[in-house]
C-alpha positions as CSV (number, residue, x, y, z in Angstrom):
1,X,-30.3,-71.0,-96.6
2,X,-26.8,-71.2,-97.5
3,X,-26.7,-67.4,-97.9
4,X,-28.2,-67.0,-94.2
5,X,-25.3,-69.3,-92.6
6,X,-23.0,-67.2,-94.5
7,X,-24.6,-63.8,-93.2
8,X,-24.3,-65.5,-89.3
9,X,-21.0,-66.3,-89.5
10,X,-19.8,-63.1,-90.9
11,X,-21.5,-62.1,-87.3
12,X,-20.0,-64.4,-84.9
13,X,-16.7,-63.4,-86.4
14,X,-17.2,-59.6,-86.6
15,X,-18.4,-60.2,-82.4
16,X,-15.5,-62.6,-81.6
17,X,-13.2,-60.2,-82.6
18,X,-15.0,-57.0,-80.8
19,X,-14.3,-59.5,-77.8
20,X,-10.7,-60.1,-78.1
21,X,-10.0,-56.4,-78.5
22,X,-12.3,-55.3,-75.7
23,X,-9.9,-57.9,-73.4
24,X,-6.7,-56.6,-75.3
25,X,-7.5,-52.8,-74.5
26,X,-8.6,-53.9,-70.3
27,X,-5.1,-55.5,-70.0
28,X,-3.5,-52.8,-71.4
29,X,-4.7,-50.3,-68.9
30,X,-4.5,-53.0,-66.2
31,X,-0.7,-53.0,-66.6
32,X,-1.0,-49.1,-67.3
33,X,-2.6,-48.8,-63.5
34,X,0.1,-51.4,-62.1
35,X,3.2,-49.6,-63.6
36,X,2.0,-46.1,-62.6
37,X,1.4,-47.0,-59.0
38,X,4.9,-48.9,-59.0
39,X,6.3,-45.8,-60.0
40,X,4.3,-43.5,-57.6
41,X,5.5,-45.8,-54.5
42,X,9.1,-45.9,-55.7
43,X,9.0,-42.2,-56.1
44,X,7.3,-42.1,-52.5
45,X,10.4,-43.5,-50.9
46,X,12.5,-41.9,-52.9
47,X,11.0,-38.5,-51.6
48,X,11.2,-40.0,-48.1
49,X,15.2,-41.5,-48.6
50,X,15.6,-37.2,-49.4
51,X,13.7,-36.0,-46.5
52,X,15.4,-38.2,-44.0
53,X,17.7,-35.8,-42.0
54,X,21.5,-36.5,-41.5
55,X,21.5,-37.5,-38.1
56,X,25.1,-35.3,-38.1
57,X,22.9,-32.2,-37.9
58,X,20.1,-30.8,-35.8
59,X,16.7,-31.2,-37.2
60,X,14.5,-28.4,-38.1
61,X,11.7,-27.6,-35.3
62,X,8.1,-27.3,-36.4
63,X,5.8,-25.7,-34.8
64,X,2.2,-26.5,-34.2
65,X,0.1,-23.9,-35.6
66,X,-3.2,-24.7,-34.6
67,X,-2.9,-24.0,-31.1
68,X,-2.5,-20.6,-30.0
69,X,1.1,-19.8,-28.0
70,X,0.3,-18.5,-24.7
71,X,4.2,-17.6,-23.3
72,X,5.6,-20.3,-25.8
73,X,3.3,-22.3,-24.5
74,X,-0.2,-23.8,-25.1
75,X,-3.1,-22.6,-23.1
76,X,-3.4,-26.1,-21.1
77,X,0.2,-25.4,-19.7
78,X,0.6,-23.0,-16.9
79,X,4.1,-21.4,-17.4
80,X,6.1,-21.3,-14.0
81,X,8.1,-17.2,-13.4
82,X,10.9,-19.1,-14.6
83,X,9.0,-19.6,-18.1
84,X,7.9,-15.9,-18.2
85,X,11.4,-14.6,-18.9
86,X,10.1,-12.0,-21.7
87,X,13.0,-10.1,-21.4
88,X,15.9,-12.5,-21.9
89,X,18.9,-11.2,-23.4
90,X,21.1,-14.3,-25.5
91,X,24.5,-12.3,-25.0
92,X,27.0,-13.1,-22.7
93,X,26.2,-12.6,-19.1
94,X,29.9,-11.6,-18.5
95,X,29.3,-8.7,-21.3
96,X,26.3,-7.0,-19.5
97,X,27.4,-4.0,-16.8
98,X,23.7,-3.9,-15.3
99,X,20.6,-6.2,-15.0
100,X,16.7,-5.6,-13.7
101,X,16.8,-7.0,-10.2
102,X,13.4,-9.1,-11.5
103,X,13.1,-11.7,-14.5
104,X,11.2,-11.0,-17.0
105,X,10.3,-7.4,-15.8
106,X,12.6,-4.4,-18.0
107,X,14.6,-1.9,-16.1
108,X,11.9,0.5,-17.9
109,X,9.3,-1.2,-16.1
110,X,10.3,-1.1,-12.6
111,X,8.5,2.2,-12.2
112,X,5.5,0.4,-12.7
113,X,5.4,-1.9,-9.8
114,X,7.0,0.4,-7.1
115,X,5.5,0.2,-4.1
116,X,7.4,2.4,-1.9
117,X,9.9,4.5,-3.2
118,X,12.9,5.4,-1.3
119,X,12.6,7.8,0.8
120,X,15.8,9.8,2.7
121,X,14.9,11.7,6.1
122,X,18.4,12.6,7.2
123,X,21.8,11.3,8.5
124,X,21.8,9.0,11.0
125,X,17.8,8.3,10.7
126,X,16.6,5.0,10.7
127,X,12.9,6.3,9.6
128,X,12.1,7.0,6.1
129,X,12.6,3.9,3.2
130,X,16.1,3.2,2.5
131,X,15.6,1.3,-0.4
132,X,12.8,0.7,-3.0
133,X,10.6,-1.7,-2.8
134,X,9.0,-3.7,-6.0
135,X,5.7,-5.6,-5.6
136,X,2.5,-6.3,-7.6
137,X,-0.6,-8.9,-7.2
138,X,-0.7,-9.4,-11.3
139,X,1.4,-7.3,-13.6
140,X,1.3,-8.3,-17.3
141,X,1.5,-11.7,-17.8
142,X,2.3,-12.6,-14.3
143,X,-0.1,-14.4,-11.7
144,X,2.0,-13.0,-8.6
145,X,5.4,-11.9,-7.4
146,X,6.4,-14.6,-4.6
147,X,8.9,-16.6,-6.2
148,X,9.8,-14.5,-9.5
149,X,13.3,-15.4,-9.9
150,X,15.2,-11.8,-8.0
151,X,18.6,-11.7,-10.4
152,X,22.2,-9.8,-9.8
153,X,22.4,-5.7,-10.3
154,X,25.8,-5.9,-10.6
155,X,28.8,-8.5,-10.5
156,X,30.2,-8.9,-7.4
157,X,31.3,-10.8,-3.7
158,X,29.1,-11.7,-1.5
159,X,29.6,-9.7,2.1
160,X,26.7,-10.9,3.6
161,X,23.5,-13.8,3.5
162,X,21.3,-13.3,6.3
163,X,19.1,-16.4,7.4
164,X,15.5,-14.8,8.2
165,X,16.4,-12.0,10.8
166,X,14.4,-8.9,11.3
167,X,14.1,-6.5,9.6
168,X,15.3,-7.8,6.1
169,X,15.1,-11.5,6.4
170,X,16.2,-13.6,3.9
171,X,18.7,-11.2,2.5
172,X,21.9,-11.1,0.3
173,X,24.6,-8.3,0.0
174,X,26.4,-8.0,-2.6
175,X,29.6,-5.6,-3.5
176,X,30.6,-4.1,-6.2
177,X,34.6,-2.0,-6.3
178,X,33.6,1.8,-7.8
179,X,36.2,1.3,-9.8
180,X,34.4,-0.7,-12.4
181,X,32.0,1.9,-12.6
182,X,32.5,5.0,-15.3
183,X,33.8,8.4,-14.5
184,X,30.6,9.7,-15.5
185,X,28.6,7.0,-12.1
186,X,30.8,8.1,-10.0
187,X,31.0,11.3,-10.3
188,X,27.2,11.4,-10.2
189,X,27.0,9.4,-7.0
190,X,29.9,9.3,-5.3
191,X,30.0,12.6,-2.5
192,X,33.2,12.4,-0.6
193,X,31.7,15.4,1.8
194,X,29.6,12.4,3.2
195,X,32.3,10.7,5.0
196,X,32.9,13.7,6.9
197,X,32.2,14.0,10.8
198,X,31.4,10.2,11.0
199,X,29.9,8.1,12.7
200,X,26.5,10.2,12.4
201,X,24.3,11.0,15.6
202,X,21.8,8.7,15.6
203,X,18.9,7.7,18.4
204,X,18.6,4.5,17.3
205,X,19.7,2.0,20.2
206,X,22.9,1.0,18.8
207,X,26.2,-1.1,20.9
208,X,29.6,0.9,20.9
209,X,30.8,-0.3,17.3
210,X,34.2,2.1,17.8
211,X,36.1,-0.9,17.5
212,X,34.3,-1.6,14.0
213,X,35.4,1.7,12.4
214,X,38.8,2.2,13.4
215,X,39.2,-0.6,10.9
216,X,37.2,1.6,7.6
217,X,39.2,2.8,5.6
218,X,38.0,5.3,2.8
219,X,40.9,5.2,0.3
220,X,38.7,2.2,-1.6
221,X,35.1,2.7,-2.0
222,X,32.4,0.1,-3.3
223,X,28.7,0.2,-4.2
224,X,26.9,-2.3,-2.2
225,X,23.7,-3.9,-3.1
226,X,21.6,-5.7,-1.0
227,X,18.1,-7.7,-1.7
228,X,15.7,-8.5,1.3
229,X,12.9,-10.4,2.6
230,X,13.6,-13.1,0.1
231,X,12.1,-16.8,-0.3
232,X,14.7,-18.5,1.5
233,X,18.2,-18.1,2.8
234,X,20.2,-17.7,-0.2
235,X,22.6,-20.4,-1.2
236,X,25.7,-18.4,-1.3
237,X,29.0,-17.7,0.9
238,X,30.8,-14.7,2.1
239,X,33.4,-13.4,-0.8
240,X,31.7,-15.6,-3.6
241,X,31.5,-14.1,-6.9
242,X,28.1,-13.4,-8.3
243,X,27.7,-12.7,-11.8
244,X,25.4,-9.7,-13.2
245,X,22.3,-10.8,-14.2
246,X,22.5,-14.6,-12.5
247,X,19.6,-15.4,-10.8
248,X,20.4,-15.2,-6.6
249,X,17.2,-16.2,-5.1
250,X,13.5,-15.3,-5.1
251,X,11.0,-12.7,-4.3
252,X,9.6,-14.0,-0.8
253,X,7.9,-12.8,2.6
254,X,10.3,-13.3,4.9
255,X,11.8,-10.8,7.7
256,X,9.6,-8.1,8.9
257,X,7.1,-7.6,5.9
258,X,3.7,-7.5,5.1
259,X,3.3,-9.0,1.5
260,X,5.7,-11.1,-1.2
261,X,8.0,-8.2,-2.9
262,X,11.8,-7.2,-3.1
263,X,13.1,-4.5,-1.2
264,X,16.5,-3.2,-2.6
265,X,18.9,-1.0,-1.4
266,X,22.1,0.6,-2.5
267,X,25.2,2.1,-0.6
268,X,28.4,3.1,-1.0
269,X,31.1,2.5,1.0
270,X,34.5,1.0,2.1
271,X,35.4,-1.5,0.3
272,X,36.1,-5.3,1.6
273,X,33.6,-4.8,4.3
274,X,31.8,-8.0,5.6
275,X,28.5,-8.0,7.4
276,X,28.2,-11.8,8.4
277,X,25.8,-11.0,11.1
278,X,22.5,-8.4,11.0
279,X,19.3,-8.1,12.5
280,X,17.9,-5.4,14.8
281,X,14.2,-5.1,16.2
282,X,13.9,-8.1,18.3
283,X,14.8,-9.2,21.8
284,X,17.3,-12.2,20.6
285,X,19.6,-9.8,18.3
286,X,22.7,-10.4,19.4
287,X,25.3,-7.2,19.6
288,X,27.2,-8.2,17.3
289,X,24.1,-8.1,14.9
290,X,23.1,-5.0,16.4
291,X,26.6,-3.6,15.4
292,X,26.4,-4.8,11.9
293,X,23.2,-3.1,11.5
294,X,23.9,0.0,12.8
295,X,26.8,0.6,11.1
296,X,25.0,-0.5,8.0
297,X,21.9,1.7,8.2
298,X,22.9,4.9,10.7
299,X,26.2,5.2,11.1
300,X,27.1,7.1,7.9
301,X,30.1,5.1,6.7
302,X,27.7,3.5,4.0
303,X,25.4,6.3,2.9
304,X,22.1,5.7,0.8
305,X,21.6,6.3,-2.4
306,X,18.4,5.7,-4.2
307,X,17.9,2.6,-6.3
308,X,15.7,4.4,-9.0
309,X,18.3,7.1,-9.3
310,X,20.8,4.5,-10.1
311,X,18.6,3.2,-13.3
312,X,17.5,6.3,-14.2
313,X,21.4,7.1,-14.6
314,X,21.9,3.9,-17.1
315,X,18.6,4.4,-19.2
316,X,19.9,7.9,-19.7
317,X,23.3,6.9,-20.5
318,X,23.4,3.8,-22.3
């Protein structure tokens, strides 16, 4: 009997002290677990103290990759002609010699969305096109044409802004001294032989604008450049300087025309010429506006010269 206490209480010890070290080894790990996530959270904001930018400096942008960019912007957003710039140019605007007369569309791609070339019928003729004359329903990434932003050719002074007269309505001219232009442009467009025998015959009912060209003088010539049948009158005034490439209005419907688009013309001329009035083709145009236009379109003293001509002769020579 004695021998079986002995045997039981060899047993209860040898379990007691499995206990104990069972507890021992839990607490052990316990304050393992507790000291390792201390450390993990301390080394969390630690991370985050390092990310945090200096607000001194601009923080990096990150994009959003799982939506697909539709014109730097996501499909849900429908981008404005302003937006669809896809041919902006980060230089200086003062730098640049010539711009497309359209933003967003090349000077390479303006053949595609002529839609009536210029076409010359003779001095004095008020027929034919006198200008080109851009237009399209959808072209590329484009919904339409009516208010696409219609930017500067060339730098310049304003000589005229006409407010919705016929034919051009909503129009801008814009001037431009030769002599900022190469040897090589004028040369290729400038033809003295056309200032001879002026003013040209012409049938067009024009007012005696004798008066008007005893004042041209031909020892200074400019290119002029004028954009019709825009959105609305442009916000500008005579002898303001326009800068090439800076937007000056927007492609519109105005003046006598059958559909949103951009006509452009370009003439040379006399320099420091002002047409503050213009309209023909209606029973209100005054003489005055009659003169203007006459001596703008038939007289002869500011010739045409075809717009396409004019960018073929930088993409060739750039």
């Amino acid at each position: 009997m004695k021998q079986f206490n002995q045997i039981i209480l060899i047993i209860s010890i040898v379990v007691i002290s499995i206990v104990l070290s069972g507890c021992s080894l839990s607490e052990d790990q316990g304050s393992d677990q507790i000291f390792t996530s201390e450390n993990l959270h301390k080394t969390e904001i630690l991370n985050l103290e390092l990310a945090t930018p200096n607000p001194s400096k601009t923080s990096p942008v990150i994009k959003d990759l799982t939506k697909t960019p539709v014109n730097n912007k996501t499909e849900d957003q429908k981008p404005s002609p302003v937006d669809k710039n896809e041919t902006s140019i980060n230089v200086d605007q003062y730098s640049l010699t010539i711009s497309s007369p359209l933003q967003g569309i090349s000077i390479e791609e303006l053949n595609e969305i002529t839609s009536n070339p210029f076409v010359f019928l003779g001095a004095g003729k008020d027929e034919g096109h006198h200008g080109t004359d851009f237009s399209f329903y959808q072209y590329k990434s484009f919904d339409q044409i009516e208010q696409l932003p219609v930017l500067a050719v060339f730098s310049g002074e304003v000589t005229s802004v006409g407010e919705n007269r016929p034919p051009y309505g909503n129009m801008l001219i814009i001037e431009t001294p030769l002599e900022n232009f190469s040897d090589d442009f004028q040369s290729e467009f400038v033809k003295i032989e056309n200032f001879n025998n002026l003013p040209n015959y012409t049938n067009l009912n024009c007012p005696n604008y004798s008066s008007q060209t005893t004042k041209i003088e031909l020892d200074s010539l400019s290119i002029y450049t004028l954009y019709a049948h825009l959105y609305e009158v442009p916000e500008f005034e005579l002898s303001q300087h326009v800068v090439v490439g800076n937007p000056i209005g927007e492609v519109g419907n105005s003046g006598l025309s059958g559909n949103p688009h951009l006509h452009l013309e370009f003439r040379i001329g006399p320099s420091n010429f002002e047409f503050d009035e213009m309209a023909h083709y209606e029973n209100n145009a005054t003489l005055k506006e009659m003169e203007n236009y006459c001596l703008w379109r038939v007289s002869g003293f500011f010739y045409q010269v075809d717009p396409m001509k004019i960018f073929e002769n930088y993409l060739q020579n750039r």
